[in-house]
C-alpha positions as a Markdown table, in Angstrom:
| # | Residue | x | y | z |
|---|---|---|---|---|
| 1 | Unk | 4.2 | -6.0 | 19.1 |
| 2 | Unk | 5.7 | -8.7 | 17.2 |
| 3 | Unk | 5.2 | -8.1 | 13.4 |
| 4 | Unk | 6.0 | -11.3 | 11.1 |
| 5 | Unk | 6.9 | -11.2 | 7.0 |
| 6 | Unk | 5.8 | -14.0 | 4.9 |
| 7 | Unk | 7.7 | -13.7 | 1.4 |
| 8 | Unk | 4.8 | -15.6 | -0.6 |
| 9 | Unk | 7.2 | -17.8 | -3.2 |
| 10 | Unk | 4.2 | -20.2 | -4.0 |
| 11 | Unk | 1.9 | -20.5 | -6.9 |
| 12 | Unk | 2.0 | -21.8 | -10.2 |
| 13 | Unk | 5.0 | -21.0 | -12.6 |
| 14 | Unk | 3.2 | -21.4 | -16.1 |
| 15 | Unk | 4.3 | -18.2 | -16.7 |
| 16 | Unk | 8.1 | -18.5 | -16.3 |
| 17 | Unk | 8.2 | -21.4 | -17.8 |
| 18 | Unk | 11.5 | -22.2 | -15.8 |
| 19 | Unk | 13.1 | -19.9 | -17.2 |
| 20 | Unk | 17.2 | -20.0 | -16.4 |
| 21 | Unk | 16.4 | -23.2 | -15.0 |
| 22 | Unk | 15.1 | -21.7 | -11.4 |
| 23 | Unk | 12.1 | -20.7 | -10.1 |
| 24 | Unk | 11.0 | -16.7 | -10.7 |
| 25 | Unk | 11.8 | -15.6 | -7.0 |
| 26 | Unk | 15.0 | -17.5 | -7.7 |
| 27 | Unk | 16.3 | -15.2 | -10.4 |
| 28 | Unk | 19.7 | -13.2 | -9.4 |
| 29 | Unk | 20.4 | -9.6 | -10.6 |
| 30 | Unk | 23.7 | -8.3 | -9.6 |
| 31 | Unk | 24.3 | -11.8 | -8.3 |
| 32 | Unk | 21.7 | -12.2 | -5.2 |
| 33 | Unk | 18.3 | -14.0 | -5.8 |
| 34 | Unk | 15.1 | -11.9 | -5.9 |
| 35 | Unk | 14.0 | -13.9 | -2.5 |
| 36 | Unk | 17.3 | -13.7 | -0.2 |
| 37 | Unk | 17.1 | -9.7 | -1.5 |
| 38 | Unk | 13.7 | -9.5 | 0.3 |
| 39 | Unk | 15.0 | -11.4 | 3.2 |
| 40 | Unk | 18.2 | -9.1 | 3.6 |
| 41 | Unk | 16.3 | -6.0 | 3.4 |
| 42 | Unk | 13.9 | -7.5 | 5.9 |
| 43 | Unk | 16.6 | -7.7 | 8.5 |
| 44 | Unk | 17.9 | -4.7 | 7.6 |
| 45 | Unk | 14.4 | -3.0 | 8.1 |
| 46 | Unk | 15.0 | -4.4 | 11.7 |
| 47 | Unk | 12.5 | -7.8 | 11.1 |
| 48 | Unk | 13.7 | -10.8 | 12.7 |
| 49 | Unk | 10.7 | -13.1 | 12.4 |
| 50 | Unk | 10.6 | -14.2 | 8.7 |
| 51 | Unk | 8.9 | -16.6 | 7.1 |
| 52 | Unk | 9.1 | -17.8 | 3.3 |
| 53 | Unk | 5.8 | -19.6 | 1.8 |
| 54 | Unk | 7.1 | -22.1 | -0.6 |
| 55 | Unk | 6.2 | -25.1 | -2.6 |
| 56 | Unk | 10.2 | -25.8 | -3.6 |
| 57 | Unk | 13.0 | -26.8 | -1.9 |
| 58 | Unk | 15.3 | -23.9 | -1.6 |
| 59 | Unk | 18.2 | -22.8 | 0.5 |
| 60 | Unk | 17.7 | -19.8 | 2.6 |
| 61 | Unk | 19.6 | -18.3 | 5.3 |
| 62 | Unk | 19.6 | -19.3 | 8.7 |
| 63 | Unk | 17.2 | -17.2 | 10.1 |
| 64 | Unk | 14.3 | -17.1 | 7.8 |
| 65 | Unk | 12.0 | -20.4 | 8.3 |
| 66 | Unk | 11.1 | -21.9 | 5.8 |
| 67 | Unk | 7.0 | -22.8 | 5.4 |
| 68 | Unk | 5.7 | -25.7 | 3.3 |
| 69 | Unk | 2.8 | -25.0 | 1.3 |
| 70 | Unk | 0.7 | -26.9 | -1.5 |
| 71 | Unk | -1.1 | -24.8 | -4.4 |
| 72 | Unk | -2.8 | -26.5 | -7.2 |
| 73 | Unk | -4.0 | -24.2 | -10.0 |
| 74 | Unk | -7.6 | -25.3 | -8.9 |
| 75 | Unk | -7.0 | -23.2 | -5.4 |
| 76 | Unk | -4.6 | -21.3 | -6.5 |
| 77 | Unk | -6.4 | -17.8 | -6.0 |
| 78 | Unk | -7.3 | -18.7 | -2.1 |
| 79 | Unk | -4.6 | -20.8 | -1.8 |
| 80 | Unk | -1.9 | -18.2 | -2.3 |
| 81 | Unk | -2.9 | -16.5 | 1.2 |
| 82 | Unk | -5.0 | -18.9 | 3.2 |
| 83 | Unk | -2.2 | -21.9 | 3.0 |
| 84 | Unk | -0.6 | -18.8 | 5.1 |
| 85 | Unk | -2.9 | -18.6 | 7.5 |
| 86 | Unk | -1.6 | -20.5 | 10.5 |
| 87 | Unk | 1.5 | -18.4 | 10.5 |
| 88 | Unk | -0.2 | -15.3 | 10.8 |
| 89 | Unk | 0.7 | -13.1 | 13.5 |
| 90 | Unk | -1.3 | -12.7 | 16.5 |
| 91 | Unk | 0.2 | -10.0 | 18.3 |
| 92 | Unk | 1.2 | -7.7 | 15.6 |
| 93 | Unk | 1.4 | -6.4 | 11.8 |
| 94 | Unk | 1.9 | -9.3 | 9.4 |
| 95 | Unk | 3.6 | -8.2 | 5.9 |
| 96 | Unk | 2.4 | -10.5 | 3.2 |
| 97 | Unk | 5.2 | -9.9 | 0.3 |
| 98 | Unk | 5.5 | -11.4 | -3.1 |
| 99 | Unk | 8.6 | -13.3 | -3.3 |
| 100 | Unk | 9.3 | -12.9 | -6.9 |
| 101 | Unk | 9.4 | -8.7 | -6.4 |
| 102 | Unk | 12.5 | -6.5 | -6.6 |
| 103 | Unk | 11.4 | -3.6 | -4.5 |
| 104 | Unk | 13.2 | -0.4 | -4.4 |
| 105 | Unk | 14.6 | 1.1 | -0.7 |
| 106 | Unk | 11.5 | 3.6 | -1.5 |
| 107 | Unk | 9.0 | 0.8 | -1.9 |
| 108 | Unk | 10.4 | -1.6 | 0.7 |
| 109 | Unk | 9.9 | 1.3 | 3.1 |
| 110 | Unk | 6.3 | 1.6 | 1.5 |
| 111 | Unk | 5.6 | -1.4 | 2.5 |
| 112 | Unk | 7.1 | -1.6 | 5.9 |
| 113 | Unk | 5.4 | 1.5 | 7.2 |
| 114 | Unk | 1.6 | 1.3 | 6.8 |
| 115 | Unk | -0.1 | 4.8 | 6.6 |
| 116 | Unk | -3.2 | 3.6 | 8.6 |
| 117 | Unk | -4.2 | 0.9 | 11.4 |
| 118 | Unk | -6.3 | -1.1 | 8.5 |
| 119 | Unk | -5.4 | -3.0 | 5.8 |
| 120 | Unk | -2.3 | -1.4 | 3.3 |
| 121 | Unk | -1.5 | -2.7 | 0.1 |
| 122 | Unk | 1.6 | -1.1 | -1.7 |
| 123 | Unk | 1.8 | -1.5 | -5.7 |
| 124 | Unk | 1.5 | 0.3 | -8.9 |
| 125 | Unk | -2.0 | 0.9 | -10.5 |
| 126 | Unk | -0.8 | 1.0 | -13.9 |
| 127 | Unk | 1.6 | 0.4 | -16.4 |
| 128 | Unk | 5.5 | 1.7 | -15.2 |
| 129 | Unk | 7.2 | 4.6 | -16.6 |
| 130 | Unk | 10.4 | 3.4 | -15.2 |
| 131 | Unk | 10.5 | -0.4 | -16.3 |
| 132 | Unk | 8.0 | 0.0 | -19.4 |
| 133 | Unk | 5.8 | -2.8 | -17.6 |
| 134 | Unk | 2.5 | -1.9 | -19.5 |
| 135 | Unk | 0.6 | -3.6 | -16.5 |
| 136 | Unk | -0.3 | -2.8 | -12.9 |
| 137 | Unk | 1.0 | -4.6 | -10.1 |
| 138 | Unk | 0.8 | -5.2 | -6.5 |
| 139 | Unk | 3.9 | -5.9 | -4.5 |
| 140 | Unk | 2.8 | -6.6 | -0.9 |
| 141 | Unk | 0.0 | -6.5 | 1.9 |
| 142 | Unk | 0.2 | -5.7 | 5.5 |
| 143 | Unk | -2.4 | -6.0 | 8.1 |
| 144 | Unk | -3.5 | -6.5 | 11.8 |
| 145 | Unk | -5.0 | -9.2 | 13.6 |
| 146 | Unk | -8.5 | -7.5 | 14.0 |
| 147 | Unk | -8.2 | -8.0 | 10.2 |
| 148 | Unk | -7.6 | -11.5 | 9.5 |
| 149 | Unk | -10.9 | -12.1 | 9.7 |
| 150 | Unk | -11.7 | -10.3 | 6.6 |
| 151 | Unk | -8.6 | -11.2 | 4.8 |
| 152 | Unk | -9.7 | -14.7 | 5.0 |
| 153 | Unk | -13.4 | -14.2 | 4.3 |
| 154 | Unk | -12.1 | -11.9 | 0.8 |
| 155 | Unk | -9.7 | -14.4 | 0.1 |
| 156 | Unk | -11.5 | -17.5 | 0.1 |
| 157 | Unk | -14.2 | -15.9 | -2.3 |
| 158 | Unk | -11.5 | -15.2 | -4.8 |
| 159 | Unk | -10.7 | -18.9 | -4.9 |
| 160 | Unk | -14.5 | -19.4 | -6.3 |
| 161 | Unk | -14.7 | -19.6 | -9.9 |
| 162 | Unk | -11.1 | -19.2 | -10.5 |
| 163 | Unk | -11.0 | -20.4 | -14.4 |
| 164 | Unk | -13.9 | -17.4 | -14.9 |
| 165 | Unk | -11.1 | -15.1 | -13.2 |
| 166 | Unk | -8.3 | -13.0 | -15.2 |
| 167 | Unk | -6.8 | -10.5 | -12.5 |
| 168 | Unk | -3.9 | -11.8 | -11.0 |
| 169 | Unk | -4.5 | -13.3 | -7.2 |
| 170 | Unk | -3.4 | -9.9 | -5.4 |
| 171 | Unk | -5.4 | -7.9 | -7.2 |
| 172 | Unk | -8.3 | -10.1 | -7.0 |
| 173 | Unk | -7.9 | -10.0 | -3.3 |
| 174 | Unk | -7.4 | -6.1 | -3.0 |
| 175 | Unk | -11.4 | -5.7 | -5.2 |
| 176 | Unk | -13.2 | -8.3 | -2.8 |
| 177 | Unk | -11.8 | -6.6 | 0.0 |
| 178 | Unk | -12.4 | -3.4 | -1.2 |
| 179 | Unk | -16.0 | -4.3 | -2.4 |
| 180 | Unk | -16.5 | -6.3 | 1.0 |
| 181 | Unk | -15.4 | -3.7 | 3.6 |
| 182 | Unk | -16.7 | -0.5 | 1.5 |
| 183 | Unk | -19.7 | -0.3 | 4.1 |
| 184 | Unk | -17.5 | -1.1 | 7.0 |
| 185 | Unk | -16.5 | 2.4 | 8.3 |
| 186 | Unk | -14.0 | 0.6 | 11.0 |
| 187 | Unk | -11.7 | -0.6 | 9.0 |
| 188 | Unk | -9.8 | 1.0 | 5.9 |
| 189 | Unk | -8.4 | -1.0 | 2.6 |
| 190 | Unk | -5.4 | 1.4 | 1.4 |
| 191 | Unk | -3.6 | 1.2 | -1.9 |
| 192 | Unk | -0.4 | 3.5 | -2.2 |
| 193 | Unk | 1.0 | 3.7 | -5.1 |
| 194 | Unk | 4.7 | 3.3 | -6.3 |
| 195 | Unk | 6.5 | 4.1 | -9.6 |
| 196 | Unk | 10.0 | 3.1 | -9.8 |
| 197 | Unk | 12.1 | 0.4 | -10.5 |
| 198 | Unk | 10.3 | -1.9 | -8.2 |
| 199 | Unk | 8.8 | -4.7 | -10.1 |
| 200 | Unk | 7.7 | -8.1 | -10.0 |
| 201 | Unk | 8.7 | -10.9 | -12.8 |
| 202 | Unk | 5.9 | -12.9 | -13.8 |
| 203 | Unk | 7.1 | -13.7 | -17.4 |
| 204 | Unk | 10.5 | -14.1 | -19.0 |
| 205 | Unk | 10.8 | -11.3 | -21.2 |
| 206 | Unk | 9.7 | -9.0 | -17.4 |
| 207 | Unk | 12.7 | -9.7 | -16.2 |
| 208 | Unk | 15.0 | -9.3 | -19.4 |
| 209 | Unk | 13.3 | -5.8 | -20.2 |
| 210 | Unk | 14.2 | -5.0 | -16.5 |
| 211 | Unk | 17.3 | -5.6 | -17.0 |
| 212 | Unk | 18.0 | -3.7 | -20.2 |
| 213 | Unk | 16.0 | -0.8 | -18.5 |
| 214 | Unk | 18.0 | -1.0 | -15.1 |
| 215 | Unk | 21.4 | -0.5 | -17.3 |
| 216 | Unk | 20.4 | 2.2 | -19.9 |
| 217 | Unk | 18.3 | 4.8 | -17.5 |
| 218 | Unk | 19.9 | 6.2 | -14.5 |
| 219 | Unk | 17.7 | 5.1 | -11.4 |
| 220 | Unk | 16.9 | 7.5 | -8.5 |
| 221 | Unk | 14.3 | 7.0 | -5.8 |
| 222 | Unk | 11.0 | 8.8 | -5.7 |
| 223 | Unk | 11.6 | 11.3 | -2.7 |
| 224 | Unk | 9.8 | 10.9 | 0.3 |
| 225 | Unk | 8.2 | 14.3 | 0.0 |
| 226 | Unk | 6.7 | 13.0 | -3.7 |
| 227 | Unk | 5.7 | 9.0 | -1.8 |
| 228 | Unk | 2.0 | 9.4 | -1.7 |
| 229 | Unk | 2.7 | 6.8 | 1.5 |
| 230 | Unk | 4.8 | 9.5 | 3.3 |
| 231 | Unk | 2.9 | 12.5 | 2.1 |
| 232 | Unk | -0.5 | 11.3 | 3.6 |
| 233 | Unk | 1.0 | 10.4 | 6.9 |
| 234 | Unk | 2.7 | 14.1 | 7.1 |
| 235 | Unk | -0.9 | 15.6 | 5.8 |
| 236 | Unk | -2.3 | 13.4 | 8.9 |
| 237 | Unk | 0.3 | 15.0 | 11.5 |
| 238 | Unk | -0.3 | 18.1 | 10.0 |
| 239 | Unk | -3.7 | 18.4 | 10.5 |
| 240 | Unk | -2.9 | 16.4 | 14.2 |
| 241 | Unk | -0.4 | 19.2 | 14.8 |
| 242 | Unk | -3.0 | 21.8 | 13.8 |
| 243 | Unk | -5.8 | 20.9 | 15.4 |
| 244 | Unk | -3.7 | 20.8 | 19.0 |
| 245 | Unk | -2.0 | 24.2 | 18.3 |
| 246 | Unk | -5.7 | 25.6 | 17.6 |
| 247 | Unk | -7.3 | 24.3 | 20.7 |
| 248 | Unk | -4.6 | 25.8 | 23.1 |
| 249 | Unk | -4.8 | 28.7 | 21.3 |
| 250 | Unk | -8.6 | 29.4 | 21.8 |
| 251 | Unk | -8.0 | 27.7 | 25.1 |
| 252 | Unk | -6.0 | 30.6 | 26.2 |
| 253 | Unk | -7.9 | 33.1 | 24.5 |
| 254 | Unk | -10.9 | 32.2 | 26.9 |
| 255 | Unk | -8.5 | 32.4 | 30.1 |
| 256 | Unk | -7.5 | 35.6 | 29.4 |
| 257 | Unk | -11.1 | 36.6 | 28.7 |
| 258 | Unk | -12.5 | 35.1 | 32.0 |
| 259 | Unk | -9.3 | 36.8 | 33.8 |
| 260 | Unk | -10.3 | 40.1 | 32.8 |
């Protein structure tokens, strides 16, 4: 299987208000933009195949490609995924991540290893009681091919209507899909949480609380044994594990009755 990322740094920047003169997912802390951070623990995570959705003209390194995309504010709910369509994978996972996110080596790995064959989105529900973010947010998506079907279906009805909308575009696509595929017992929409220092910037003052936070409380990753991504996965082998040792078990309980 090849699986692809797509670092989405594309949408509308009302927000950030060009804030320090670059783009959100341009922003440094500790002197590396947000973006080329995503990209370097991409490669480090052992993905080659990279792509990086943008509307702006931006040096990158040599091997992440660069895709051009155009988002007005009109499409900008749909337009966010669907002008990433055609770079989809076809023969493996593709990791749709949000370019302007610092993620944590904890939720990084979240994201990179999906607890189910179905459609995994990694994020926080709620407010952060690391950053002091008082708002949920979602960080990236990962799905298969059978899925991209449905991906595009949920996605293009988020574009509909998009002034009567006020979740943001990932979260908007995460309740279609939910909504969509609640009757579809195939195929599983998955939302693990993660409360750290992971975060995305959407507004100035995001990124300068960061900041302040990231210097005055001592950071330490969430153990895997406390990751509700890790701990469901270990429940799953578990069971796996116990459901194979009970079988031999009776298995041999009724040779040794027949031998008798």
């Amino acid at each position: 299987m090849n699986d692809r990322v797509i670092l989405l740094a594309a949408g509308e920047m009302k927000r950030w208000k060009n804030y320090l003169n670059v783009p959100k997912h341009l922003v440094e802390i500790e002197g590396e933009p947000l973006l080329h951070r995503l990209i370097r623990q991409c490669r480090h995570s052992g993905i080659d195949d990279i792509r990086v959705a943008t509307q702006h003209e931006v040096k990158l390194p040599e091997f992440a490609t660069r895709i051009q995309v155009d988002i007005t504010l009109k499409d900008h709910y749909a337009g966010k995924f669907l002008s990433t369509k055609e770079a989809w994978a076809t023969d493996g996972r593709t990791f749709l991540i949000f370019g302007d996110t610092w993620l944590s080596a904890t939720g990084f790995k979240a994201i990179m290893t999906p607890i189910a064959d179905g459609i995994c989105f990694v994020g926080r529900r709620g407010a952060s009681s690391y950053t002091g973010c008082p708002y949920g947010e979602i960080f990236g998506v990962s799905f298969t091919p059978a899925h991209q079907q449905s991906i595009a279906i949920a996605a293009q009805k988020t574009g509909q209507g998009y002034g009567a909308k006020r979740a943001a575009a990932g979260w908007a696509l995460y309740r279609q899909l939910s909504s969509t595929l609640a009757e579809d017992k195939s195929t599983e929409t998955i939302f693990v949480d993660i409360d750290d220092f992971s975060e995305d910037f959407d507004y100035p003052h995001d990124y300068d609380f960061w900041l302040k936070r990231s210097k005055d409380l001592p950071y330490t990753a969430i153990p895997e044994i406390q990751n509700p991504a890790f701990l469901r996965q270990r429940k799953k082998v578990r069971r796996n594990n116990l459901l194979v040792g009970s079988t031999v078990f009776f298995f041999g309980l009724m040779i040794g009755w027949l031998s008798i």
